[in-house]
N, C-alpha and C positions, 0 to 999 in steps of 0.2 A: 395873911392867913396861911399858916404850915401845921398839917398834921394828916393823922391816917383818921380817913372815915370808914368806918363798916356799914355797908349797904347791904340790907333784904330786897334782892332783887326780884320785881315781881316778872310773872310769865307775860311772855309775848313781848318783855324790853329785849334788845340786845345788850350788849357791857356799853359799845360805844354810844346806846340811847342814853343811858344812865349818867355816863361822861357829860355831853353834852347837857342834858337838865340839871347837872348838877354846877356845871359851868354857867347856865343862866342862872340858879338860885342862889351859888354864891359869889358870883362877878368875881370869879377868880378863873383864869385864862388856862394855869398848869397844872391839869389834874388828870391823872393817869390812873390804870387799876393791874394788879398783877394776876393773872387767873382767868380768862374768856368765859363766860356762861353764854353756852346757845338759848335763842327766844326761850324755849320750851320750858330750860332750867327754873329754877327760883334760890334762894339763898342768898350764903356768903361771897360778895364781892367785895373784896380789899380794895379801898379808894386810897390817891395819893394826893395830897393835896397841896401846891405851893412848891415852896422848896423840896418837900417830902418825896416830891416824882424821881427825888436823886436818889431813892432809895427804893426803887421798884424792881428793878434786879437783883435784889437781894431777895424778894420776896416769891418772886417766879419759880425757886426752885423748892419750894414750902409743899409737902404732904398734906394731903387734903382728905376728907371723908363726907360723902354722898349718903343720902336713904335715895334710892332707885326703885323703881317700880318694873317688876320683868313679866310680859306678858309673852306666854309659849301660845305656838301654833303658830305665830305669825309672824314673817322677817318681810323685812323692808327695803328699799334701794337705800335709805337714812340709817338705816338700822335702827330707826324709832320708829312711832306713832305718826309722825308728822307727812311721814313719806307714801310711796306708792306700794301697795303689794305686791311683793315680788314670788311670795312663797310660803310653803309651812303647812306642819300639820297639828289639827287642833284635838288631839288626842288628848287623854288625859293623864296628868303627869304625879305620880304621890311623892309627898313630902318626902318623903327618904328617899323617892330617883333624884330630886333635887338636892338633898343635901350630899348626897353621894357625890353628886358631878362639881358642886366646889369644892370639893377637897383639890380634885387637877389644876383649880385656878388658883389657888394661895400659894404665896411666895413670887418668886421672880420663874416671869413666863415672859414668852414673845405674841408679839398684835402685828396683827397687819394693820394699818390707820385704813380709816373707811378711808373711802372718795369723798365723802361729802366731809372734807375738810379743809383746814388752809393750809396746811403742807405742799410745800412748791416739789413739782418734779419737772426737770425741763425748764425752770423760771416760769413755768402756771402752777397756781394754784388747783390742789385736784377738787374743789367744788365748782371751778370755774371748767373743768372740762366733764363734770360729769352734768354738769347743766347742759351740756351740747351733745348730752346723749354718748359723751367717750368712758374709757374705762384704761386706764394704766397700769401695771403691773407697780405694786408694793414693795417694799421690803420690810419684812417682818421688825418691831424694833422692840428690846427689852424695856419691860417695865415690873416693878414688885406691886404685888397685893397684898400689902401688910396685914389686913384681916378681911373677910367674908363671910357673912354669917344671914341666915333667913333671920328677919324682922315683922313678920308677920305677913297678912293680907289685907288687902283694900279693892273689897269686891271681886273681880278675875285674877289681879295681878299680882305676885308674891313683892312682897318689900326686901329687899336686901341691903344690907351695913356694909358701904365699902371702907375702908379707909386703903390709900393708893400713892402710888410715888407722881410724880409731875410726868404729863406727856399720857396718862393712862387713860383711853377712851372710855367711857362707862357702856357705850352703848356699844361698843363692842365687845363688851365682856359679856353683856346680855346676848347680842347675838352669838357669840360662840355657844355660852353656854345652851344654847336654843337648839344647837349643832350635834354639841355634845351630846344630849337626849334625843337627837335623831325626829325634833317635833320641828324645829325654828324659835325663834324666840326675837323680839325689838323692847327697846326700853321705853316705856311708857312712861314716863315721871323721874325727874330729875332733882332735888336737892340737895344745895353744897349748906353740911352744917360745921364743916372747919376747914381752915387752912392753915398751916403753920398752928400757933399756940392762939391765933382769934376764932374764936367761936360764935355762928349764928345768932346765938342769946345777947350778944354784945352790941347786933348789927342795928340799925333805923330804917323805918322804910322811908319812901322817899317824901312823900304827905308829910312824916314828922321830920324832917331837916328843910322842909319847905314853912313851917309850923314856927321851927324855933330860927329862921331864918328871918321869919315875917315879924320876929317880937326881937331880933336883934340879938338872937343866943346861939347862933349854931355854930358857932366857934368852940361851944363849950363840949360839943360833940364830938370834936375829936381826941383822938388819942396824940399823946405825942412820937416823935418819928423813932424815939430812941427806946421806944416800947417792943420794936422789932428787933432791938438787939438784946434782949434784956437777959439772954444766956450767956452773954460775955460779962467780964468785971469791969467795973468803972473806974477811973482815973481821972484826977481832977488838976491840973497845971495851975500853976504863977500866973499872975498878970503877963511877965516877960516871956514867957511860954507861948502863952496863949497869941499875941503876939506875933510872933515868928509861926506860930500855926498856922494863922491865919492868911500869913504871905505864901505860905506852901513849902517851909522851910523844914527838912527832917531835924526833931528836938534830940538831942543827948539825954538818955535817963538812965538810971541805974536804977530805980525801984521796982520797975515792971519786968516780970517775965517774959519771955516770948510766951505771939500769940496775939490777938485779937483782942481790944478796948475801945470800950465806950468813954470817949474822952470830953471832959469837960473843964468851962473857965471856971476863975476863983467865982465870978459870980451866982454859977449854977446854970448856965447855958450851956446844952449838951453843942458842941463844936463839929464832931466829927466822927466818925471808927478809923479808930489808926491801928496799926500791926508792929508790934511791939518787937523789937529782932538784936542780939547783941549789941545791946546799947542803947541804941537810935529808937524812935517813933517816928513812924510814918503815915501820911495819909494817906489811907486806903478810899475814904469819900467824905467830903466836910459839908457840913447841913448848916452853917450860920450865913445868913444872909449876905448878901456880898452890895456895899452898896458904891451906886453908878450914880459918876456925875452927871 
């Protein structure tokens, strides 16, 4: 079984619960996801499934887009809901002081990454020292906010549209923004509805590939792996190509330009992404099964 699952993660799983149940539901041992959701979150989780984990680095570095829930007056040591209060004032805030204050966060800005993350400083992890009650000094890191925009409300807390590059904490854009208005602010409500070109609407939750698991079809659930590359062009080899591909051997071609291909055999098995370079094809990462005596 090789291919990418989309998973609606529900609240209170972590990613690597999700792994593991999905590891028991589909007695399939290699399955990885590119993208972390905290418990709290819900959404899109990019699953890998089989061979397909060989292509989880390609995925990791995929723009993503959140609906966030930002509640003002009150900041966290989490910088969410889940945490302790630490502070804030619960003043009241009008829609034009808030849209005012994301204007400063669209585009490329710098975050400090909270503490309660997995970012090693020193080889610890800084969730692991601010559970012992420590606090490290940060360094600021660049991240883009390709769009922010108010989404409405859901009782206290305003809904905001992220769409963001990789490495972009949400809940720390809530707490700055929280900052900015000089009230505080933590993220109350988390959903990933894209990453890269897969969208939420695509994803299963986990009942239903438990569902089509139990009737023998959850195979038919995934995507296939070469659907992550589906921006590059496709090139399709000889028997004798394919071949020497397959040993790890760079091919001679004159028809491909440079640049990146989705390569496949005469048969229609996508083989690999090769990089295509004055002349030669090379393997960049090959997804055909390798079989062991």
């Amino acid at each position: 079984m090789t291919g990418i699952l989309l998973i609606d993660k529900p609240q209170g799983w972590t990613s690597s619960d999700v792994v593991a149940k999905l590891r028991g539901i589909l007695h399939e041992r290699r399955i990885g996801h590119s993208g972390t959701l905290d418990p709290l979150a819900t959404g899109l989780l990019v699953v890998f499934v089989g061979r397909a984990t060989r292509a989880v680095s390609f995925a990791e570095g995929h723009d993503k887009r959140y609906l966030a829930g930002l509640r003002l007056g009150v900041e966290t040591d989490t910088q969410d809901v889940t945490g302790t209060r630490t502070g804030g004032d619960p003043r009241p805030v009008t829609e034009a002081e808030l849209e005012a204050a994301l204007a400063q966060f669209r585009g490329p800005i710098q975050q400090i990454p909270p503490m309660y993350s997995a970012i090693k400083v020193g080889g610890k992890k800084l969730y692991e020292i601010a559970r012992r009650g420590g606090e490290v000094e940060r360094k600021p890191r660049p991240v883009t906010i390709h769009e922010l925009r108010l989404a409405g409300r859901e009782g206290e807390d305003w809904l905001l549209d992220v769409a963001c590059s990789k490495g972009t904490y949400v809940r720390t854009l809530c707490h700055d923004l929280g900052r900015s208005l000089g009230c505080g602010g933590c993220m109350s409500s988390l959903r990933r509805v894209q990453a890269g070109d897969f969208s939420v609407a695509q994803a299963h939750t986990l009942d239903q590939v438990q569902a089509a698991a139990d009737r023998g079809e959850a195979e038919a659930l995934l995507l296939p792996v070469d659907s992550l590359f589906a921006g590059h062009p496709a090139l399709t080899v000889s028997p004798a190509q394919e071949k020497k591909l397959r040993t790890g051997a760079v091919l001679v071609t004159a028809e491909a330009c440079s640049g990146p291909y989705r390569v496949y055999g005469a048969g229609g098995d996508f083989l690999a992404l090769c990089e295509a370079r004055a002349g030669q094809l090379k393997t960049i990462k090959s997804f055909f099964e390798v079989d062991r005596e």
